[in-house]
C-alpha positions as CSV (number, residue, x, y, z in Angstrom):
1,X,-10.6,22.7,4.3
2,X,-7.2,20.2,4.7
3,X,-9.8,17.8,4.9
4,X,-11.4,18.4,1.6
5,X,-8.1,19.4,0.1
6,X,-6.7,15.8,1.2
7,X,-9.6,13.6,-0.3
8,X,-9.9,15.5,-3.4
9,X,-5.6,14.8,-3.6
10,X,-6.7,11.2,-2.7
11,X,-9.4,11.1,-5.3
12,X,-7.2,12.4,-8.4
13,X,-4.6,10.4,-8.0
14,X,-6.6,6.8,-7.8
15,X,-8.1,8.3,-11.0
16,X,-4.5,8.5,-12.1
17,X,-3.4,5.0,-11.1
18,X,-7.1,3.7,-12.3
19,X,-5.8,5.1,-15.9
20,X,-1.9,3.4,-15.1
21,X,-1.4,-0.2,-16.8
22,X,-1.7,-2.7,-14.0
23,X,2.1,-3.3,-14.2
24,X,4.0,-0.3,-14.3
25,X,7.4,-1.8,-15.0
26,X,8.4,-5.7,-16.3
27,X,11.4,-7.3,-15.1
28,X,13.2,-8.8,-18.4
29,X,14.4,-12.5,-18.5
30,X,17.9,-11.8,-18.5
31,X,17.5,-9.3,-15.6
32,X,18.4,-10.8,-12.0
33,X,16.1,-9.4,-10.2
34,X,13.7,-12.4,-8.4
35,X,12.9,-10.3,-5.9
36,X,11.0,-7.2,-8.0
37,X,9.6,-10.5,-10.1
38,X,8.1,-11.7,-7.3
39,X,6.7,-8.8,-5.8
40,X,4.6,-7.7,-9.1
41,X,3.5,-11.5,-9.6
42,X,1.8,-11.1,-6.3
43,X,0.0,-8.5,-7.2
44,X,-4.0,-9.0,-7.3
45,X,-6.2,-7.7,-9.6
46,X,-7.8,-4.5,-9.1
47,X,-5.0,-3.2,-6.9
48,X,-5.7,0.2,-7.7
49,X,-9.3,0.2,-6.7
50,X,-8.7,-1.5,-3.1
51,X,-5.5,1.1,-2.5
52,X,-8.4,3.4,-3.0
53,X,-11.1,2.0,-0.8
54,X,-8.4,1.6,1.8
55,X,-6.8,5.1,1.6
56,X,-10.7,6.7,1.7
57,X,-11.5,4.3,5.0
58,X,-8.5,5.5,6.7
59,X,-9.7,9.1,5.7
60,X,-12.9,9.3,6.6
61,X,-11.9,7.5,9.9
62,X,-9.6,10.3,10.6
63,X,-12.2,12.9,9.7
64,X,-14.4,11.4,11.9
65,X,-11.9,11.4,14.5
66,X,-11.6,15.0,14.2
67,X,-15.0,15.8,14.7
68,X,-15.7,13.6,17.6
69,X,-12.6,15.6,18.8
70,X,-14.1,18.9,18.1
71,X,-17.4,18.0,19.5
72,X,-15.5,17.0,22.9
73,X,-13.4,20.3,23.2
């Protein structure tokens, strides 16, 4: 039940950041803060959905994990 409890967790809040503007903050002009620019200008597109993709591999690997653990006890 974690398991499920975890993904479904994992699944609303990508649906969360899917609905979240690309850019959640702008640095201003007269701001000095290079650094933060930087940082969101190296962004890709489509973070959101390859977070996703990456948090559900890393899930399901663990799950897996788990079972083959279980099947071996």
């Amino acid at each position: 039940m974690p398991l499920l409890i975890a993904l479904e967790k994992a699944a609303l809040g990508s649906a969360l950041d899917l609905a979240a503007p690309e850019t959640m903050r702008e640095p201003t002009d007269g701001a000095p803060t290079p650094r933060p620019a930087r940082a969101l200008a190296a962004v890709p597109e489509g973070r959101a959905a390859r977070a996703f993709e990456v948090g559900l591999t890393a899930s399901m690997t663990h799950a897996r994990a788990l079972r083959t653990a279980g099947a071996s006890s």
